[in-house]
C-alpha positions as CSV (number, residue, x, y, z in Angstrom):
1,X,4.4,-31.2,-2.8
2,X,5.2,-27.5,-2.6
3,X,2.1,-26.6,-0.7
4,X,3.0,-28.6,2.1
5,X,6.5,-27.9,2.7
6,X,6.2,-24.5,2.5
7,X,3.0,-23.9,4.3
8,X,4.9,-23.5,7.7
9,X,7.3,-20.9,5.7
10,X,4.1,-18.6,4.9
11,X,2.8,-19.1,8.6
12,X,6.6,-17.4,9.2
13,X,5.9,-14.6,6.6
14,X,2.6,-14.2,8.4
15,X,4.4,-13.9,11.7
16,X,7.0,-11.1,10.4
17,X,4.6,-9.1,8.7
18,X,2.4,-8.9,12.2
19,X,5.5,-8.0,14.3
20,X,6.4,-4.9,11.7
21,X,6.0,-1.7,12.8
22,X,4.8,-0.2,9.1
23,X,2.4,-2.2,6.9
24,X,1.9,-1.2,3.5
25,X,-1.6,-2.3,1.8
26,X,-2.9,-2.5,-1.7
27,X,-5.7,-4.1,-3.6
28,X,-6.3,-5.3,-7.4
29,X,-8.7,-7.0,-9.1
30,X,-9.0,-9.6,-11.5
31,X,-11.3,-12.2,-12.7
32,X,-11.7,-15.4,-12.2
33,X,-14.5,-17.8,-14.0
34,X,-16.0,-14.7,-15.1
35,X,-16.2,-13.7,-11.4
36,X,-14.7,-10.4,-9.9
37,X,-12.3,-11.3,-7.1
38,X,-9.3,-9.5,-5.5
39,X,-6.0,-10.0,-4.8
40,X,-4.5,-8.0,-1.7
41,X,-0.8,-7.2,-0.8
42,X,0.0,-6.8,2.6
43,X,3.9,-5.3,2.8
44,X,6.3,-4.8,5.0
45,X,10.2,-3.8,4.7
46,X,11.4,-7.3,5.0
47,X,8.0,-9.9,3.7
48,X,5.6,-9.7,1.7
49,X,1.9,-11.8,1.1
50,X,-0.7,-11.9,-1.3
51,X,-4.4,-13.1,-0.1
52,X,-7.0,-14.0,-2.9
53,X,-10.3,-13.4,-2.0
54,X,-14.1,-12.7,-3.4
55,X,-14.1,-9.3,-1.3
56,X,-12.8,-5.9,-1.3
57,X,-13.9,-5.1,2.0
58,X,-13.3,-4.7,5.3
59,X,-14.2,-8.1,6.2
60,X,-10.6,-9.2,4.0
61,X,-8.8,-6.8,7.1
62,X,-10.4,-7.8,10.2
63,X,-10.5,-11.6,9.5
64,X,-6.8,-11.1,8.2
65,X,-3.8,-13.1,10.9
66,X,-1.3,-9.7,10.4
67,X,-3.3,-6.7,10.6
68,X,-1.8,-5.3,13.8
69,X,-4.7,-2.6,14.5
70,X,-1.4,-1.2,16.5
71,X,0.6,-0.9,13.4
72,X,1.2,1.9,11.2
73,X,-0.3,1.3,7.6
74,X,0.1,2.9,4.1
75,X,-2.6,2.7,2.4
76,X,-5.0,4.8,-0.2
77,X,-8.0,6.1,0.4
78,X,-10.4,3.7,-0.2
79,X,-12.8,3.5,2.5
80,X,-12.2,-0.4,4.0
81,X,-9.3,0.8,5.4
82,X,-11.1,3.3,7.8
83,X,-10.9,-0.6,9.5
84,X,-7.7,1.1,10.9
85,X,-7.5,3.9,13.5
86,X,-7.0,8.2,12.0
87,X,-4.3,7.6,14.2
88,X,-2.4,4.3,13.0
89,X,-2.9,5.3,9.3
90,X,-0.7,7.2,6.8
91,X,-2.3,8.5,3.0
92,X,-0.2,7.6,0.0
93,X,0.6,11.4,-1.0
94,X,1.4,9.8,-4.6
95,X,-2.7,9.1,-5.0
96,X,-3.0,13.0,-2.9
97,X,-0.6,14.0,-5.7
98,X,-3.0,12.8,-8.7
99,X,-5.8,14.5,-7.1
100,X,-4.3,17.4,-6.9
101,X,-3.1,17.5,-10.7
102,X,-6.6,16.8,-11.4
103,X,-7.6,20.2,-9.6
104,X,-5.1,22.0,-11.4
105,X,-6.6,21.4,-14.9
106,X,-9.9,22.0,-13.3
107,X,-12.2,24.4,-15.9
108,X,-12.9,26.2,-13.0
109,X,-10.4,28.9,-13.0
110,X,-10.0,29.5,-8.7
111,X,-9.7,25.9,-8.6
112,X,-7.2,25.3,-10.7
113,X,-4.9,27.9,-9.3
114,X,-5.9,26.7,-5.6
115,X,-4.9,23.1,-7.8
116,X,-2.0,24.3,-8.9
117,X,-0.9,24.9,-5.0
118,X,-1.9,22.2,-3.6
119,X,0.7,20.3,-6.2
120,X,3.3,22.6,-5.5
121,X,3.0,21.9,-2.1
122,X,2.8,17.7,-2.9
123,X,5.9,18.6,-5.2
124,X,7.7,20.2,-2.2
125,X,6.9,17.8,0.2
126,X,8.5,14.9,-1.7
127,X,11.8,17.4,-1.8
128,X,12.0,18.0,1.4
129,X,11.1,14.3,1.9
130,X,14.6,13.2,-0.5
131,X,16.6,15.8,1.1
132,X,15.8,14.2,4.7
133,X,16.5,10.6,3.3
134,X,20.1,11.8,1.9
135,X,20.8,13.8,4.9
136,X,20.8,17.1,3.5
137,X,18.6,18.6,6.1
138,X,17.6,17.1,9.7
139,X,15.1,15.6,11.0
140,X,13.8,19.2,12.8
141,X,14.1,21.3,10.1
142,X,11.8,18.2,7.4
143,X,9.0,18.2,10.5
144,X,9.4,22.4,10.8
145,X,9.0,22.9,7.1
146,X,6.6,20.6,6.6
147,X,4.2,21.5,9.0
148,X,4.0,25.0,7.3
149,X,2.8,22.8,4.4
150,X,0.3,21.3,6.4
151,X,-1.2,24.8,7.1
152,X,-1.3,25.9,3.7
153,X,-2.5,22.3,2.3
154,X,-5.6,22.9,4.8
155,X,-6.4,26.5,4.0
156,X,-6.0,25.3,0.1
157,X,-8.6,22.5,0.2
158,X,-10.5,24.8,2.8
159,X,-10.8,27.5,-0.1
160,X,-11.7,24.6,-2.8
161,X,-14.5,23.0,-0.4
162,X,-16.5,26.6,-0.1
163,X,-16.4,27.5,-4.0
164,X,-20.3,27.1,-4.4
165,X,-20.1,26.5,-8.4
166,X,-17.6,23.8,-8.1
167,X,-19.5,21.0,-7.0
168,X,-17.5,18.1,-8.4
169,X,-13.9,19.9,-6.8
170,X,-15.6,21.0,-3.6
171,X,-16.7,17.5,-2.7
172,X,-13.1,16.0,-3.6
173,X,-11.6,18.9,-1.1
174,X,-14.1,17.7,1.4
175,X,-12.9,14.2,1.3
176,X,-9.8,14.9,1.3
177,X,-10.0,17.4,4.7
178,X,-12.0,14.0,6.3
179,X,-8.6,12.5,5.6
180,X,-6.4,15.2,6.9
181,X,-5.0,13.5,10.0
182,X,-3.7,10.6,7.9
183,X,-2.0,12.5,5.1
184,X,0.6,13.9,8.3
185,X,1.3,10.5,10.5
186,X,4.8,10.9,8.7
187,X,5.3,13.5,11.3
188,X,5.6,11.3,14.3
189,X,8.3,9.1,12.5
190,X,10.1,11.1,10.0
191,X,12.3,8.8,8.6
192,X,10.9,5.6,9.2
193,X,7.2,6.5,7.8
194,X,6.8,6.4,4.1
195,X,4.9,9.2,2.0
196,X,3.9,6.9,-0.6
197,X,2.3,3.2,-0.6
198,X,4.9,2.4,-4.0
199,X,6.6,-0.2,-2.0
200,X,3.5,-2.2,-1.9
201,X,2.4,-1.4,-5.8
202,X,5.8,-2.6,-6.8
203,X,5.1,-5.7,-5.1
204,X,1.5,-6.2,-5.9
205,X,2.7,-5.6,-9.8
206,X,4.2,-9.0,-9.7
207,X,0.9,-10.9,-9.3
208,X,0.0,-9.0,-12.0
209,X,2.5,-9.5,-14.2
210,X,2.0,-13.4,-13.3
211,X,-2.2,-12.9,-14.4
212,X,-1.6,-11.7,-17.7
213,X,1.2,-14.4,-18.7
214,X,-0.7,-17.6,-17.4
215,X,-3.9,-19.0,-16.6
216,X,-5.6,-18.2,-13.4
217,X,-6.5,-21.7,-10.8
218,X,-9.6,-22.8,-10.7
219,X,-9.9,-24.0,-7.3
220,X,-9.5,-22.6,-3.7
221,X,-6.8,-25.3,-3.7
222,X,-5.0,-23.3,-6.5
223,X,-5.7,-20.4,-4.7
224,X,-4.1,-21.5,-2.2
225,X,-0.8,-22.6,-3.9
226,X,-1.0,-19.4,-6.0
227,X,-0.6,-17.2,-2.4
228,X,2.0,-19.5,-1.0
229,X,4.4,-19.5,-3.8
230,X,3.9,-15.6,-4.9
231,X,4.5,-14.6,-1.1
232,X,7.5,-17.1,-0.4
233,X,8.7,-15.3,-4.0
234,X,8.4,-12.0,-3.3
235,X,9.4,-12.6,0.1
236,X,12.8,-14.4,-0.7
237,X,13.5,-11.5,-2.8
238,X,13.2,-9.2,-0.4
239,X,15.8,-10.9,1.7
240,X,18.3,-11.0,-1.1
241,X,17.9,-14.3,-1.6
242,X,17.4,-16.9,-4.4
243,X,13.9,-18.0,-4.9
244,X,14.7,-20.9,-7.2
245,X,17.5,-22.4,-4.8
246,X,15.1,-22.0,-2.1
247,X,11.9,-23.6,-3.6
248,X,14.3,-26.3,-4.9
249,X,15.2,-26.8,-0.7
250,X,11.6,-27.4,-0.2
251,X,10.2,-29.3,-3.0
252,X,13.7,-31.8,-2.7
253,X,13.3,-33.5,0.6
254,X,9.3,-34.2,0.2
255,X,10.5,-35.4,-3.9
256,X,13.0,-37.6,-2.3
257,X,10.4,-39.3,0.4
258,X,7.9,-39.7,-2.4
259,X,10.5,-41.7,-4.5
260,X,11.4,-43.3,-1.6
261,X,8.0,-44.5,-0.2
C-alpha cells in the first residue's frame, strides 16, 4: 500500500534534487542472490534518494531523472563520474586527504616528505575551510590563501610524478594532476561548495546500516519499495520531520479504502 501512495512523494524528491544547485554522489555495493549490485545516493542539502541497480557505471548517471549535467557534484574519483563536465565537478579532499597520508608513509624517502606536504596542505585547507564557515576570516582572504595552496599542491604532485624509481607514487601523482581542476571548483563558490562528499556517506551509511540488520528483497518489486521508503526516510529527516508520523499519513488513507471496499 505504501508503494503506491508514496510513489508521487519520490517523484517530488526526484524533482528537488534536479533543481539543487550542489549534488553530492556516492556508490556501495552489496549482494544480492549472490549477485554484485549497487546502491547509489544521490544528495542534496534538503532530499536525499537511493537507486538500486546491477551497474556501477555511467550508464546508472546518464539514464538517471536528476543528474542536472548543469549542477555542481561532489563526488570521488571514480572514473563514471567523468559523465560530468571538469567544470561542474568538485573532488572529495577527504579521499585527496587519504592519498596523501598514503604518500607520506611511502618507503620512498622524497616521496614521503613531498607526502608529508601535500597533507599539510589538505590539513590546512580544511582550517582555512572551518575558519570561513565560522566567520573568522572572509570570503577573500579563504580564496587568497587557498589558491597559494593550489600552487604548492601542483608543484608537490608535479615533483612526485617525475621521481623515476617511484613507479607506484608517480602514477597516483599523475592521476591526481588529471583531476586538478576538480579538486579547486570550491573556489567559484566559497561557501556554498563543499570540500568533502561526507554529507552523502552519512546518508548512504543508512542503507547500509539497513543491509546488515535485515534481509535484502528479492524482486525488482522489492527493490523498488526498498528505494521509495529509504529515500522518503532519509528525506523526511532532512526536513526535520517525523518519518513514522509521515508514513503513517500515507499508508492510513489507502488502509482505510481497503477496509472500506
Amino acid at each position: 500500500m505504501a508503494v503506491s501512495g508514496d510513489a508521487g512523494k519520490e517523484e517530488a524528491i526526484e524533482q528537488e534534487i534536479s533543481r539543487s544547485k550542489v549534488l553530492h554522489i556516492d556508490e556501495t555495493s552489496h549482494y544480492n542472490k549472490g549477485k554484485l549490485a549497487w546502491c547509489w545516493m544521490f544528495a542534496s542539502n534538503t532530499a536525499s534518494f537511493i537507486k538500486l541497480t546491477e551497474s556501477r557505471g555511467m550508464k546508472v548517471l546518464q539514464n538517471s531523472k536528476f543528474c542536472n549535467r548543469n549542477s555542481l557534484v561532489v563526488t570521488d574519483r571514480y572514473a563514471a563520474y567523468n559523465y560530468f563536465a571538469d567544470k561542474n565537478r568538485q573532488i572529495c579532499w577527504a579521499h585527496l586527504s587519504r592519498d596523501f597520508e598514503r604518500l607520506a608513509h611511502s618507503w620512498n624517502i622524497e616521496v614521503k616528505v613531498l607526502g608529508c606536504y601535500l597533507r599539510n596542505v589538505a590539513t590546512e585547507l580544511f582550517a582555512l575551510k572551518k575558519a570561513l564557515l565560522t566567520s573568522e576570516i572572509d570570503v577573500l582572504r579563504f580564496a587568497r590563501r587557498a589558491r597559494k595552496l593550489r600552487k604548492r599542491t601542483r608543484y608537490y604532485l608535479k615533483k612526485i610524478f617525475h621521481l623515476p624509481e617511484a613507479i607506484g607514487a608517480s602514477r597516483v601523482a599523475k592521476n591526481i594532476l588529471k583531476s586538478e581542476r576538480m579538486m579547486w571548483n570550491f573556489l567559484d563558490d566559497s561557501e556554498n561548495i563543499p570540500l568533502t562528499n561526507n554529507h552523502a556517506e552519512q546518508q548512504i551509511r543508512h542503507y547500509v546500516v539497513y543491509r546488515k540488520n535485515s534481509y535484502f528483497t528479492q524482486s525488482q518489486r522489492g527493490n523498488t519499495f526498498l528505494e521509495r521508503i529509504i529515500s522518503l526516510y532519509l528525506t523526511w529527516k532532512q526536513k526535520g520531520l517525523n518519518p513514522f508520523q509521515n508514513l503513517l499519513s500515507i499508508v492510513y488513507p489507502f488502509s482505510g479504502a481497503a477496509e472500506n471496499a
